[in-house]
C-alpha positions as CSV (number, residue, x, y, z in Angstrom):
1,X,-24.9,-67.5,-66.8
2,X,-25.5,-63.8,-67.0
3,X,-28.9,-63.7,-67.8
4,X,-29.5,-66.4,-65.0
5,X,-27.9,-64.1,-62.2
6,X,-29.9,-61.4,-63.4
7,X,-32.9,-63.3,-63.0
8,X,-31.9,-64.4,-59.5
9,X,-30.9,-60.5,-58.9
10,X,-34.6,-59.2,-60.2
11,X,-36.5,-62.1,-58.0
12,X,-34.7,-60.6,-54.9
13,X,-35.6,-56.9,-55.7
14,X,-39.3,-58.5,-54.1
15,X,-37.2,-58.8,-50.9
16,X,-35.5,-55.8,-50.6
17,X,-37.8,-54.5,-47.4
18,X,-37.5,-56.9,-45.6
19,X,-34.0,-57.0,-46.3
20,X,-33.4,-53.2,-45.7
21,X,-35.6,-53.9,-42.3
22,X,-33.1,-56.8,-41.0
23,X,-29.8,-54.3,-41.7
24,X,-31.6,-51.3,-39.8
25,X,-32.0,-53.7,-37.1
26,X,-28.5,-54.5,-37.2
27,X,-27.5,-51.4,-36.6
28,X,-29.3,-50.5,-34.2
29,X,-28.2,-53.2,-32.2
30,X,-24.6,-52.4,-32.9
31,X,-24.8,-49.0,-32.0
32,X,-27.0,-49.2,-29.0
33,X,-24.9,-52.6,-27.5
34,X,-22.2,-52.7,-29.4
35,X,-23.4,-56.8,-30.5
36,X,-21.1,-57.6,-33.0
37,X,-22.4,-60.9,-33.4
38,X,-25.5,-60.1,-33.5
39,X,-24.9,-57.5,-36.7
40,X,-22.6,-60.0,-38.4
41,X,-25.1,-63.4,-38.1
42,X,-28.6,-61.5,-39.3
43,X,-26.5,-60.0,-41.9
44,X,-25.2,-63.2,-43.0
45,X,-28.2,-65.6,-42.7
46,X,-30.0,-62.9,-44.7
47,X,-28.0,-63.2,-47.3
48,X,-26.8,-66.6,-47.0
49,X,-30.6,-67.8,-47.7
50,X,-30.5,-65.9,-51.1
51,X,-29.7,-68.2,-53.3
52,X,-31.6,-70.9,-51.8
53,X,-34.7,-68.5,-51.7
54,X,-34.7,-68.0,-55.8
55,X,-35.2,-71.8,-55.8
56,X,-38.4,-72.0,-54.7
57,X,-39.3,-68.9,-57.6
58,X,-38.0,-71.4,-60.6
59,X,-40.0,-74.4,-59.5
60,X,-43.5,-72.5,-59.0
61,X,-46.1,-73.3,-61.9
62,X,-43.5,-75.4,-63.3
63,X,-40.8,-73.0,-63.7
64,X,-38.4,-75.7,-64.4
65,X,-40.2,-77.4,-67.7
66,X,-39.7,-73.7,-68.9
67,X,-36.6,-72.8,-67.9
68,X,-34.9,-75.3,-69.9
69,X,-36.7,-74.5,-72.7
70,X,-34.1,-71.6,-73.0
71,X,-30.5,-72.5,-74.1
72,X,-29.1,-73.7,-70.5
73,X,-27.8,-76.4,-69.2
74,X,-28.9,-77.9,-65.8
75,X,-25.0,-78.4,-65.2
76,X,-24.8,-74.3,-65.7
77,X,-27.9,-73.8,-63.9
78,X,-26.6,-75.7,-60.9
79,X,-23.1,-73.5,-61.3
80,X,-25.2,-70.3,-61.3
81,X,-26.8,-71.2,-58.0
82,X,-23.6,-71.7,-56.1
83,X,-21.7,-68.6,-57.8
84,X,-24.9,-66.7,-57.1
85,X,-25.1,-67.9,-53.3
86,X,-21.3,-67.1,-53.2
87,X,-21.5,-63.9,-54.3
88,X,-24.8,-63.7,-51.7
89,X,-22.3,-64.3,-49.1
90,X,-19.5,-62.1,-49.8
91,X,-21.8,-59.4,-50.2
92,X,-23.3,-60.1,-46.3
93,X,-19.8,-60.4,-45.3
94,X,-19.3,-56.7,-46.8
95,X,-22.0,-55.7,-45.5
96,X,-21.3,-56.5,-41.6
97,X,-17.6,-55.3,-42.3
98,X,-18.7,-51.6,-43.5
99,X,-21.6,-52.1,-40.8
100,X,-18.4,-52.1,-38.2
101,X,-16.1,-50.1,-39.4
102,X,-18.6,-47.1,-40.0
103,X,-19.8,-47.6,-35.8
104,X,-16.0,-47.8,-34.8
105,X,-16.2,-44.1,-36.9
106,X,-18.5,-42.7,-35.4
107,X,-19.0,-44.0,-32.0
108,X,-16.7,-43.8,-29.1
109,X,-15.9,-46.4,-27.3
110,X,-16.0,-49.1,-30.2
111,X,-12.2,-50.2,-31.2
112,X,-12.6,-52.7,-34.1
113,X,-9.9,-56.2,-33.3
114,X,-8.8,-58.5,-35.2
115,X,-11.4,-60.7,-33.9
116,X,-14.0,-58.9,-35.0
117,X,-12.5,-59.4,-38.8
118,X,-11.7,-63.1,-37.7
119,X,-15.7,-63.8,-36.7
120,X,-16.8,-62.1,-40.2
121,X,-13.9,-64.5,-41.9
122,X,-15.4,-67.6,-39.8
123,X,-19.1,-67.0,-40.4
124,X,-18.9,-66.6,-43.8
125,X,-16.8,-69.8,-44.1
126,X,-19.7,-71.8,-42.2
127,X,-22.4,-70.2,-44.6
128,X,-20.6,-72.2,-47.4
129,X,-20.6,-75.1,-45.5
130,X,-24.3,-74.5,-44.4
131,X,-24.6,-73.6,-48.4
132,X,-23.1,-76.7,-49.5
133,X,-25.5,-78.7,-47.3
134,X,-28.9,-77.0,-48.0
135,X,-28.4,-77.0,-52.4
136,X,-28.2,-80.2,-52.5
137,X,-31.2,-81.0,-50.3
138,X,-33.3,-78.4,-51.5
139,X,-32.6,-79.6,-55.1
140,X,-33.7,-83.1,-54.3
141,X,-36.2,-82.8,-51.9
142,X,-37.6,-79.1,-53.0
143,X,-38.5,-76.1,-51.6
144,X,-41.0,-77.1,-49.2
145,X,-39.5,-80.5,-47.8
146,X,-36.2,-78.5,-48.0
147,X,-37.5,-76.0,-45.3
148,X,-38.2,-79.1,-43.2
149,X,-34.5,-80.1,-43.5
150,X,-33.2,-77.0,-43.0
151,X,-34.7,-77.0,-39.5
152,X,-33.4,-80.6,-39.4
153,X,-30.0,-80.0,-40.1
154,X,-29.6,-77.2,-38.0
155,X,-30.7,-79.0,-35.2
156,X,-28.5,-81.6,-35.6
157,X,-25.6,-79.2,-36.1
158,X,-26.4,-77.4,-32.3
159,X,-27.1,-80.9,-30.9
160,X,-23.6,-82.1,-32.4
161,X,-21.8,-78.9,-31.1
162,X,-23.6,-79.4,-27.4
163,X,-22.1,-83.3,-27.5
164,X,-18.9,-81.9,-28.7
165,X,-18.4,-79.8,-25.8
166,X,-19.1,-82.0,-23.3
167,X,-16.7,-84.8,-24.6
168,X,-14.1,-82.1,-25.0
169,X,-14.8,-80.7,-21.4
170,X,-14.4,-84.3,-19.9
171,X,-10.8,-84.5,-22.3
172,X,-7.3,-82.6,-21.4
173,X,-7.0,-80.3,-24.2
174,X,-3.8,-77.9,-23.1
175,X,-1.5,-79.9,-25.1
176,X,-3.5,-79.6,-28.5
177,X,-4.3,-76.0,-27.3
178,X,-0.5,-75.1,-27.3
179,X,0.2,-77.2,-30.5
180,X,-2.5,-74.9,-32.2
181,X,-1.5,-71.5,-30.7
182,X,2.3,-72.0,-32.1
183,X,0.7,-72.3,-35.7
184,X,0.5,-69.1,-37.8
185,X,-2.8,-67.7,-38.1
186,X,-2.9,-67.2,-41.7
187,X,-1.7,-71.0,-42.0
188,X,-4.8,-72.1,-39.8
189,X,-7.0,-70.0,-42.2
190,X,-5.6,-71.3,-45.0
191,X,-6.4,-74.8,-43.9
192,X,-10.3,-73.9,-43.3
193,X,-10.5,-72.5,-46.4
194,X,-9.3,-75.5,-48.6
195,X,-11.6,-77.8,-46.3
196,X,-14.5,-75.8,-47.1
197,X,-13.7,-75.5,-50.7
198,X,-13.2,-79.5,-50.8
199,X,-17.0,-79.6,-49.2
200,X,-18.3,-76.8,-51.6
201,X,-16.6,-79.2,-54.7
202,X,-18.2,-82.1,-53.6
203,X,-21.7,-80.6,-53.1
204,X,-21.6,-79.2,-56.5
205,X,-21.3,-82.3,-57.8
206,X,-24.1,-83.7,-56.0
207,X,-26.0,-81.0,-57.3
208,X,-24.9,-81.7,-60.7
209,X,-26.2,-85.4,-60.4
210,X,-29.4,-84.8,-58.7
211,X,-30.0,-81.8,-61.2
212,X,-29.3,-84.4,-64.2
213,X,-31.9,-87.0,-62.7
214,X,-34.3,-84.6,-62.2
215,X,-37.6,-84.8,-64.7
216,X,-40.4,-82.0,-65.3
């Protein structure tokens, strides 16, 4: 897996301008508005795409037929690809929380809350659900048709939140509110975290199966 990741790692060295241009922007946005969210969702959707971006490099010319020439397995190839886009992740998620806590240093005016740390938590959470959806797709469908479900899915995923909050705005919610504000935090975190592991379990082994159907 080693010499995988540093594949992955060298592909992305081709990237790093434009990467380095999206984090200036960043911060420039958080120290001119103070835009937390926008710092923490560029940082994150830049590194989110990562792993799904060194997909595209392994099947151009046919880079499959010779990857597996080398002593891999597609089951370990498919493992590299989520602990790659993991690691991806955590790294954005670093990233926005050093991006924050270096402004709140230096800038007065900016008081880091616990709901700044909270959003960084939450974002990264949905990247490995928006993870666990695209590997799969991209995998089956490849990197071309996969960019055309990308757009898909996330338009489904804002159309579903716009129905959502119309439903809920028609329903009387205080109740469940209450019931959810006398839970611990760390319990309710706890809870998201297992759910999105379940979902990040089952999409590798989708993967795995598409991955093992696959012929070059």
């Amino acid at each position: 897996m080693k010499g995988l990741l540093l594949k992955d790692l060298s592909i992305l060295k081709t990237q790093g301008r434009s990467a380095v241009i999206i984090m200036a922007i960043a911060l420039f946005m958080l120290m001119v508005g103070n835009n937390t969210t926008f710092a923490v969702v560029y940082a994150n959707i830049l590194f989110v795409t990562f792993g799904i971006t060194t997909l595209s490099y392994d099947t151009h010319d046919n880079g499959y037929a010779f990857l597996f020439t080398l002593p891999i397995s597609r089951k370990l190839y498919v493992m590299e690809k989520y602990v790659f886009s993991l690691l991806s992740i955590a790294t954005g998620a670093t990233f926005s929380l050093i991006l924050m806590v270096g402004v709140s240093l230096i800038k007065d005016g900016y008081v880091l809350t616990t709901s700044d740390f909270a959003f960084i938590i939450g974002y990264a959470l949905g990247s490995m659900v928006f993870l666990s959806i695209m590997l799969p797709v991209n995998l089956k469908f490849g990197p071309e048709k996969g960019r055309i479900a990308m757009i898909i899915v996330i338009a489904v995923i804002v159309a579903s939140g716009f129905s959502i909050s119309k439903v809920v705005g028609k329903v009387d919610l205080t109740k469940l509110y209450w019931g959810i504000r006398e839970i611990k935090p760390m319990v309710v975190m706890g809870i998201l975290v297992m759910i999105v592991l379940v979902i990040l379990s089952v999409s590798y082994l989708i993967s795995c199966k598409i991955m093992k159907k696959k012929e070059f």
